[in-house]
C-alpha positions in Angstrom: 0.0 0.0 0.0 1.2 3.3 -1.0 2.3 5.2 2.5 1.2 8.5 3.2 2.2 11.5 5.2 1.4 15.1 5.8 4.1 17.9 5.8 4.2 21.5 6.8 7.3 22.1 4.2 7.2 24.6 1.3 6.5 23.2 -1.9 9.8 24.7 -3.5 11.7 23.2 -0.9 10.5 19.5 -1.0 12.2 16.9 -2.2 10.2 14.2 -4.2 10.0 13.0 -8.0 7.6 15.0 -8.6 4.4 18.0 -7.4 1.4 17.6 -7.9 -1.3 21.0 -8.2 -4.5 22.4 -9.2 -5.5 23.9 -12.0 -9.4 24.7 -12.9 -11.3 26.2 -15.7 -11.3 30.0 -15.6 -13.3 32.5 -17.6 -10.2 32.8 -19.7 -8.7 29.9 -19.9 -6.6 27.5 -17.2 -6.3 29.3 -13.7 -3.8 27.2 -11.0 -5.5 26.4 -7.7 -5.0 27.4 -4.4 -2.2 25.6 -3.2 0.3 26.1 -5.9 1.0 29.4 -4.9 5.1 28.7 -4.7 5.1 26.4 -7.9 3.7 29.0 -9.9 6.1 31.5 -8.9 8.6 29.4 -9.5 7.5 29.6 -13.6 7.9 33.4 -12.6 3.7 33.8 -12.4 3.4 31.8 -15.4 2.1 28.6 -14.9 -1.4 29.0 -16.3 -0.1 30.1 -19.6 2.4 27.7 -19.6 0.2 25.0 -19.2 -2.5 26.7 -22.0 0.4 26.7 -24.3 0.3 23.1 -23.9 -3.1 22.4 -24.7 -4.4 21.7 -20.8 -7.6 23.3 -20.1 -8.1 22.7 -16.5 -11.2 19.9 -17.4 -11.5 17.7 -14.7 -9.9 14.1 -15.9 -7.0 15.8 -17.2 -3.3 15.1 -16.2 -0.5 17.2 -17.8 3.2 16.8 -16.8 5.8 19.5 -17.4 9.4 19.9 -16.7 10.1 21.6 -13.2 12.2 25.0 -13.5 15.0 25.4 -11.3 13.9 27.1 -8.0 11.8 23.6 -7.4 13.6 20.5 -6.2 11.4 18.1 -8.1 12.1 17.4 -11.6 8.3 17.1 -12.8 5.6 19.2 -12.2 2.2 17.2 -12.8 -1.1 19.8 -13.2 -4.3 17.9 -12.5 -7.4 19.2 -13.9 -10.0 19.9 -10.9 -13.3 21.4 -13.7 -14.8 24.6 -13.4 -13.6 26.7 -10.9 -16.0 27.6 -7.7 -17.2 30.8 -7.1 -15.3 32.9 -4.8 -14.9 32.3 -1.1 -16.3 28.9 -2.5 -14.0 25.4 -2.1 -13.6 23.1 -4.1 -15.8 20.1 -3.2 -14.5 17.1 -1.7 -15.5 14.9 -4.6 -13.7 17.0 -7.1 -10.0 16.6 -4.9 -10.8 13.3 -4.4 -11.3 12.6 -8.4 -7.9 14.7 -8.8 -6.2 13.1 -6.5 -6.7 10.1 -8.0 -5.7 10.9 -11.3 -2.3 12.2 -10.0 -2.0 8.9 -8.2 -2.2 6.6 -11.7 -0.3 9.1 -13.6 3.0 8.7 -10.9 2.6 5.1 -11.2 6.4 4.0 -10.7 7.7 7.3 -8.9 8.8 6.8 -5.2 7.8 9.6 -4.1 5.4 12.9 -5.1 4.3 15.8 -3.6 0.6 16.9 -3.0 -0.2 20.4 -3.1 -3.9 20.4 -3.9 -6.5 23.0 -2.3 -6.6 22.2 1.0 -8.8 24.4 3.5 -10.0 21.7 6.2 -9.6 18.6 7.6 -12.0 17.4 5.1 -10.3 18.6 2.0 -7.0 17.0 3.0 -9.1 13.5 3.7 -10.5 13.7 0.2 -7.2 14.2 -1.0 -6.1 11.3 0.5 -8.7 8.5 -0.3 -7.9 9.7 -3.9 -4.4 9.6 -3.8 -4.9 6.3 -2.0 -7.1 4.7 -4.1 -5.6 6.2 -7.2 -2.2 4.5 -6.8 -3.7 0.8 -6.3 -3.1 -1.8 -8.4 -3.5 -5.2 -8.6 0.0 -7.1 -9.7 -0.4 -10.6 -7.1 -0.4 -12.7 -11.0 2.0 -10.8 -12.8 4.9 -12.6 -13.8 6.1 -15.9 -12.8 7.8 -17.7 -9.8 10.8 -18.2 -12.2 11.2 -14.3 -13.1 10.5 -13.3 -9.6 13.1 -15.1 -8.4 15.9 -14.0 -11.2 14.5 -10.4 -10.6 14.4 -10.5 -14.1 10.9 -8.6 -14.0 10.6 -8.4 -10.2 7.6 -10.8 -10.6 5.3 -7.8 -11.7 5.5 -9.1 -15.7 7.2 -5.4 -16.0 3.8 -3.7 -14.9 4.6 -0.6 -12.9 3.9 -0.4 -9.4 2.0 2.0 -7.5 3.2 5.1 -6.1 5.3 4.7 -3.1 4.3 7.6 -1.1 2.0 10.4 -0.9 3.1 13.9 1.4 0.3 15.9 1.6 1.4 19.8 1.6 -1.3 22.3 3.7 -1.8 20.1 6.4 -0.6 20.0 9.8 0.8 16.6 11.5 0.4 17.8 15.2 -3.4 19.4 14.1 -5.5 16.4 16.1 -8.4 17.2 13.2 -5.9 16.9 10.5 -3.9 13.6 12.1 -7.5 12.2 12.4 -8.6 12.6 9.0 -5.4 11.0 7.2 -5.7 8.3 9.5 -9.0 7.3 8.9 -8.6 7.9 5.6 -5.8 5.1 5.8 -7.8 2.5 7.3 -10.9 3.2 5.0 -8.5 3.0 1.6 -6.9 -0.3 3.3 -10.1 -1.6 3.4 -10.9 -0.7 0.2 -8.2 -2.0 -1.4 -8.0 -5.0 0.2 -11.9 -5.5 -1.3 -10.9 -4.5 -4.2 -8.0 -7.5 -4.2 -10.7 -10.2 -3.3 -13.0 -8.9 -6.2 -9.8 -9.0 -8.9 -8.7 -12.5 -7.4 -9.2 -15.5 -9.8 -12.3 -17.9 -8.4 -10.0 -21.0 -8.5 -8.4 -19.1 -5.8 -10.9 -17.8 -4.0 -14.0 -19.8 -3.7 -16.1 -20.6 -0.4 -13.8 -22.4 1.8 -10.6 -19.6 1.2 -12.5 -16.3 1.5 -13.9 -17.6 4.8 -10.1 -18.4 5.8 -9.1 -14.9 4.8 -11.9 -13.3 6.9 -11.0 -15.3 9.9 -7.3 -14.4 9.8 -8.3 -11.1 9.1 -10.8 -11.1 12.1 -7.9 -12.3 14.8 -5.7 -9.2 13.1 -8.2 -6.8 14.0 -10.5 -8.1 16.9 -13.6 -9.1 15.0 -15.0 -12.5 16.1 -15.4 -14.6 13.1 -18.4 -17.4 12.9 -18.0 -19.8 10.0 -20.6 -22.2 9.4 -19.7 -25.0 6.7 -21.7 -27.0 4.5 -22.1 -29.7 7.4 -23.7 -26.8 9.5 -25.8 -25.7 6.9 -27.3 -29.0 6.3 -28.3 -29.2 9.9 -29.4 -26.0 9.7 -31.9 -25.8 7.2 -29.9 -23.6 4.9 -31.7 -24.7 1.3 -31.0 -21.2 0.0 -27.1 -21.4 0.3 -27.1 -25.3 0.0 -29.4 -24.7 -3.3 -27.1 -22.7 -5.1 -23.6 -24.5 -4.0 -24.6 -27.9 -4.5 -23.2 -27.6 -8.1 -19.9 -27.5 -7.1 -17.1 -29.1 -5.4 -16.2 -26.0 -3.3 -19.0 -26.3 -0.5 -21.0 -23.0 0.5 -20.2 -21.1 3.9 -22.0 -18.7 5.6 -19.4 -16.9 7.7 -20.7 -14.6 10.9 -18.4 -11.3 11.5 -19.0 -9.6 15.1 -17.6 -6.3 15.6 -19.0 -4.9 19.3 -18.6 -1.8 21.2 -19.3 -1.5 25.1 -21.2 1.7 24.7 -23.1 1.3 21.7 -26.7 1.8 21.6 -27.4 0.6 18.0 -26.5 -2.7 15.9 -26.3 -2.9 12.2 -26.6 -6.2 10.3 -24.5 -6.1 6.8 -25.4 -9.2 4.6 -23.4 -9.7 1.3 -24.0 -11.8 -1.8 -20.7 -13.9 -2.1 -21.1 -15.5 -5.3 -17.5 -16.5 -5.6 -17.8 -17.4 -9.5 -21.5 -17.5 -11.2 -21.8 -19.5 -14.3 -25.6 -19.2 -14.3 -25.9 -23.0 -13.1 -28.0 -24.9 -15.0 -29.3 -21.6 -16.6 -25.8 -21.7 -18.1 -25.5 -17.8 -18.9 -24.7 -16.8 -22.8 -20.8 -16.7 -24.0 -19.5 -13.3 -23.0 -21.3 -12.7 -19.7 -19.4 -15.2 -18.0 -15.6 -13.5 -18.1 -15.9 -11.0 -15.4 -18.1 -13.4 -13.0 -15.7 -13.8 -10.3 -16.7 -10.2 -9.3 -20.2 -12.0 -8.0 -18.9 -11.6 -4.7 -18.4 -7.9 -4.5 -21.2 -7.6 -2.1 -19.5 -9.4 0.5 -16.3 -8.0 -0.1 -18.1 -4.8 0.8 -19.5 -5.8 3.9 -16.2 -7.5 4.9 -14.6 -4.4 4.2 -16.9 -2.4 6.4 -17.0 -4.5 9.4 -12.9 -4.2 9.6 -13.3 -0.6 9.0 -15.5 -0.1 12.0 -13.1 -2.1 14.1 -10.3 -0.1 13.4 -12.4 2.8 13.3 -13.3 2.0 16.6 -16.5 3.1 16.3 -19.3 3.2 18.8 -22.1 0.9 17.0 -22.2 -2.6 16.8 -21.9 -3.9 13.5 -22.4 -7.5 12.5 -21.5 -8.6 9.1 -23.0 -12.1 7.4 -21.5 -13.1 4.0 -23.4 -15.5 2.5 -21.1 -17.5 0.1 -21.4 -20.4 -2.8 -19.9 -21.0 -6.1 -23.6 -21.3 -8.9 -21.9 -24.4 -11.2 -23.3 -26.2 -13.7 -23.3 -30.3 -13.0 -25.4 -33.6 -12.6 -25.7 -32.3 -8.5 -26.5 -29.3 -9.7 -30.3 -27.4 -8.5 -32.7 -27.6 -11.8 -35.3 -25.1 -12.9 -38.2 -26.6 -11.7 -36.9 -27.6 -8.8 -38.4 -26.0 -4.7 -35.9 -25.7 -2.1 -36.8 -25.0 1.5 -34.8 -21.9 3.0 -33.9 -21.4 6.4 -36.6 -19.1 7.2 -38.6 -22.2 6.7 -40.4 -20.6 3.4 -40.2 -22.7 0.3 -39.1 -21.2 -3.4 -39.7 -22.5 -6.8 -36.4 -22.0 -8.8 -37.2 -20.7 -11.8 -34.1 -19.7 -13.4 -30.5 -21.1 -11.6 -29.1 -17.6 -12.6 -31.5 -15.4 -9.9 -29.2 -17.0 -7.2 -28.0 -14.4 -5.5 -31.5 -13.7 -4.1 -31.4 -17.1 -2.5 -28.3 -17.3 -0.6 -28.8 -13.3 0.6 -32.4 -14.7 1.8 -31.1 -17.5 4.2 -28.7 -14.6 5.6 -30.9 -12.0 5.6 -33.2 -14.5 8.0 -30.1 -15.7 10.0 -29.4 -11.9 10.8 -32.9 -11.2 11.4 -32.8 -13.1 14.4 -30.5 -11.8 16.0 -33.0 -8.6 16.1 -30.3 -5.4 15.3 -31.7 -2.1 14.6 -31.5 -2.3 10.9 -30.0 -4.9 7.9 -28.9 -3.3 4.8 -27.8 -6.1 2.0 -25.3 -5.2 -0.6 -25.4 -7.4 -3.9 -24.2 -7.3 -7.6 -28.2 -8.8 -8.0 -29.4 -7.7 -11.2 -28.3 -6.9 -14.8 -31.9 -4.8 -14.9 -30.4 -2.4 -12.3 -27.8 -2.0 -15.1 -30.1 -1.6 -17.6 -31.6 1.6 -15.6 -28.6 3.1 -13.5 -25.8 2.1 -16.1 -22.8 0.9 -14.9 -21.5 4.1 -12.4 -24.8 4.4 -10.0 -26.5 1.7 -7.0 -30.1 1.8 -6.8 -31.0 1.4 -3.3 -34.9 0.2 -2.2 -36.0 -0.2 1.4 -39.2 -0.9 3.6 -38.7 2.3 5.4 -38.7 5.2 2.7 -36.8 7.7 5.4 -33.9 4.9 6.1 -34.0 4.7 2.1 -33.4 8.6 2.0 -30.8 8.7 4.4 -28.8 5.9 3.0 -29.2 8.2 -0.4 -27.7 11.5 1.3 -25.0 9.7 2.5 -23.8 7.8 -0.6 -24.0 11.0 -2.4 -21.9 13.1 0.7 -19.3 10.5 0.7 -19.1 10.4 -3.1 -20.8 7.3 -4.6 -23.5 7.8 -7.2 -26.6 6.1 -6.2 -30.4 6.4 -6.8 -33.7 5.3 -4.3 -35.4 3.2 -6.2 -39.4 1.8 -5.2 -40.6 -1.8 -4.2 -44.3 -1.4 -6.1 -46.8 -4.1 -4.5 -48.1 -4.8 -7.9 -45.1 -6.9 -8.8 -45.2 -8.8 -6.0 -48.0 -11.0 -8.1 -45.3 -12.2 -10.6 -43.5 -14.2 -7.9 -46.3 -16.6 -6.8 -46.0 -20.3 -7.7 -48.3 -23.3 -7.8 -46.3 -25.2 -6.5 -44.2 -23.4 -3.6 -44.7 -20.3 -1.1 -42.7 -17.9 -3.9 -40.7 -18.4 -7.1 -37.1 -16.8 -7.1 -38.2 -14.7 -10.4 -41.7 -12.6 -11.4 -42.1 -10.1 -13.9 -39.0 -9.3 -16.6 -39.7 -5.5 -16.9 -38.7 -3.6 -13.3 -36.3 -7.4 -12.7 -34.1 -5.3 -10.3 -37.2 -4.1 -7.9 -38.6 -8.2 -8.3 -35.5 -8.6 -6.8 -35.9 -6.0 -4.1 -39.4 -7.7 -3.5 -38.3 -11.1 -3.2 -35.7 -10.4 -0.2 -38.1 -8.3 1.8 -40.0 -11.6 2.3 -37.1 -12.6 3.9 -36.9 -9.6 6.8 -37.7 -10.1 9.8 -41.2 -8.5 11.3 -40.3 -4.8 12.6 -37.2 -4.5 11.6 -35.4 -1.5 9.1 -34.0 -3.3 5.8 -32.5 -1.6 3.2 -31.0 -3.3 0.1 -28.2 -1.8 -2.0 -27.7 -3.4 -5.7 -24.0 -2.5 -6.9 -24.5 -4.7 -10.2 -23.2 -1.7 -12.1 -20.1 0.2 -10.2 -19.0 -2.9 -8.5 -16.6 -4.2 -11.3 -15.2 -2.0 -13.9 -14.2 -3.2 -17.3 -13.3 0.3 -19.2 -10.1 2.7 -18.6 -9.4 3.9 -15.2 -10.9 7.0 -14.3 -10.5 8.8 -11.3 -9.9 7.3 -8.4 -11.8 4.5 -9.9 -9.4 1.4 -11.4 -10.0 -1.2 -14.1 -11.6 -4.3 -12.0 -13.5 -4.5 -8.7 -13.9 -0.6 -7.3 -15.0 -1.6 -3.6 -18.5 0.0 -4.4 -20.9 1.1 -1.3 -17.8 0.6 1.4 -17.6 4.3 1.5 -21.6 4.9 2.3 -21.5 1.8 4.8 -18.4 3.3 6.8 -20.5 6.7 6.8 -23.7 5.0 7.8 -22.6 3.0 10.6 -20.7 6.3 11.9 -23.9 8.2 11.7 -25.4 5.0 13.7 -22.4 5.6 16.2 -23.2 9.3 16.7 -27.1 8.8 16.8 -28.1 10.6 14.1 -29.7 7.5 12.2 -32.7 6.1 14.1 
């Protein structure tokens, strides 16, 4: 992980491979930032035209590298493009230096070492700064190469892919400010997180199936004092599980259903995450078409996230309880495998006709979704990559959240957009309800194909328990991204909705949820 550290020093007199500033869309062309006050007077006032005579424009995206003169002791000067500039006395929003940051990050990708010198005004400017930089500079390298190169150092074992930055120092803050040390430091742990979803998400499924992602989250748990509960397939049996046991039964890697306790001794409030951990969907029997099946090991981004988040709030230490349930199977194709046609009992004792082996996802978050039920918390929000209609009607950069309670729906809204995610509230209309009854069982796993994502919705809101606050989050779209990087947002598994969960269970913490 790229380190990262704040500094008081003067940006002429640092010492890094390169600087990294500001510079927005004026009226009349490229204006630098706040910030770059000593960098532009090294280019003798100059900077904006310098950088217009190059073609930069100040558009946010946009990364332009320039020679440094000589009263700077970096050799490159890298001008990040931060959009229209705000009005005056206005700051630039936290979304914006966070976007900016990120792009700085990928551009240094190989340096050692680069200095940050972005607007800062507040504590929250310079955390934005960081989660970008942060999650700007990751990359995922664990396959590249071989055993052989790594060994010669002939390629370092990276197959000659550059590595991330090496380390971040953030200019304008203040190490000794307590408001500054505490927003780099839980910017830290939340990127960490992050990244270390975002690894699970990239990792191959013959790697990660079942049986190993529950062994990472228990060594994980021990590391940071969560209490890990890992109930196997023999457990599941006894238990009544036919949701999870439905959809792993194809394959030789058993289903799990791992429990992750994080506790505080003065909360008041307890939040149940439940996460879809597909670890590799084929479709099962309803064997999904040739080129939908290549970036299916991302089926488990849901419980990444919710992995993520319950580590978070342990090294957060924040005042809530949060339990986390990840609810994991590999969907395979074989002669063991659950048919169409076929009615499986779940653990909440309801029975569901399978209608199509590819609307799994909904099955296994069910038995969870009961299991955490009764254990009564204040509210469960689920977090799934569910449905390709959700897709269809956010695209691929927005979650659509529903919810039985239209305020806890709303808040979880305002919170994704504060901390940066793009998300939409979406409705849970009784009419499609109808689509999902069966002759033969209590509900059938798929209704209606128009409004699939909110059939969806419908079907796990069965599954809540009476009285209690559910929300469900469908990150089908932003979870995995196949196009360029952007951003602070890589090519692969982005660690969608961790952000809005951190920020939700510290509203819990604080009270001001519920």
């Amino acid at each position: 992980m790229t380190a990262l550290t704040l500094s008081t020093a003067g940006a002429a007199t640092l010492r890094a491979d390169a600087i990294v500033v500001g510079v927005a869309k004026g009226a009349k062309g490229p204006a630098v930032a706040p910030g770059a006050e000593a960098v532009d007077k090294a280019y003798d006032g100059k900077l904006a035209s310098v950088l217009e005579s190059l073609g930069a424009t100040g558009a946010e995206g946009e990364a332009t590298k320039l020679p440094a003169p000589s009263g700077l002791k970096v050799p490159i000067v890298i001008a990040v493009g931060l959009g229209t500039a705000p009005e005056k006395d206005e700051a630039y929003g936290a979304e914006t230096l966070r976007r900016a940051a990120g792009v700085a990050a990928r551009t240094l990708s190989g340096a050692k070492k680069a200095a940050f010198a972005l607007p800062v005004e507040a504590a929250e400017d310079l955390a934005a700064v960081a989660e970008g930089a942060l999650l700007g500079a990751y990359a995922f390298t664990t396959y590249r190469g071989t055993e052989k190169t790594a060994k010669s150092g002939a390629d370092k074992g990276d197959g000659g892919v550059k590595q991330p930055l090496g380390e971040v120092t953030l200019l304008g803050g203040k190490p000794r400010d307590k408001a500054h040390k505490a927003a780099v430091e839980r910017a830290i742990s939340l990127t960490e997180e992050i990244n270390r979803a975002r690894d699970l998400v990239n990792t191959p499924p013959n790697d990660l199936y079942p049986e190993t992602f529950a062994a990472i989250a228990t060594a994980a748990g021990k590391e940071h004092g969560v209490k890990v509960q890992v109930t196997d397939e023999k457990a599941l049996v006894k238990g009544g599980y036919g949701g999870l046991l439905g959809v792993g039964q194809g394959s030789e890697h058993g289903p799990r259903l791992v429990r992750l306790e994080y506790t505080h001794a003065k909360a008041k409030k307890t939040i149940a995450l439940v996460g879809k951990g597909i670890t590799y969907d084929s479709g099962g029997i309803s064997l999904k078409p040739p080129g939908h099946n290549e970036t299916m090991k991302c089926d488990m981004s849901g419980a990444a996230a919710v992995f993520a988040t319950v580590l978070s709030a342990a090294r957060l230490g924040l005042q809530v309880n949060v339990t986390g349930w990840l609810a994991l199977a590999e969907n395979m194709p074989s002669g063991t495998a659950t048919r169409p046609g076929d009615v499986l009992r779940m653990y909440s004792g309801k029975t569901v006709e399978v209608l199509n082996t590819d609307a799994e996802g909904r099955l296994v978050l069910a038995d969870a979704i009961t299991r955490a039920s009764e254990e009564k918390p204040d509210a469960i929000i689920d977090v799934a990559t569910l449905t390709g209609a959700m897709v269809v009607a956010l695209g691929t950069r927005t979650f659509g959240i529903m919810s039985n309670d239209e305020a806890f729906r709303t808040s979880v809204h305002e919170i994704a957009e504060e901390v940066g995610e793009a998300s939409w509230p979406m409705p849970l209309p009784t009419e499609l309800r109808k689509g999902m009854d069966s002759p033969t069982a209590d509900i059938a796993n798929m209704g209606e194909r128009m409004g699939g994502g909110l059939v969806a919705g419908l079907f796990l809101k069965e599954f809540v328990g009476e009285g209690i606050t559910w929300a469900h989050i469908d990150i089908a779209g932003p979870a995995f991204h196949e196009g360029a990087p952007y951003g602070y947002t890589p090519k692969g598994g982005t660690g969608s909705s961790i952000r809005t969960l951190v920020k939700l269970a510290e509203r819990t913490a604080a009270g001001e949820l519920g």
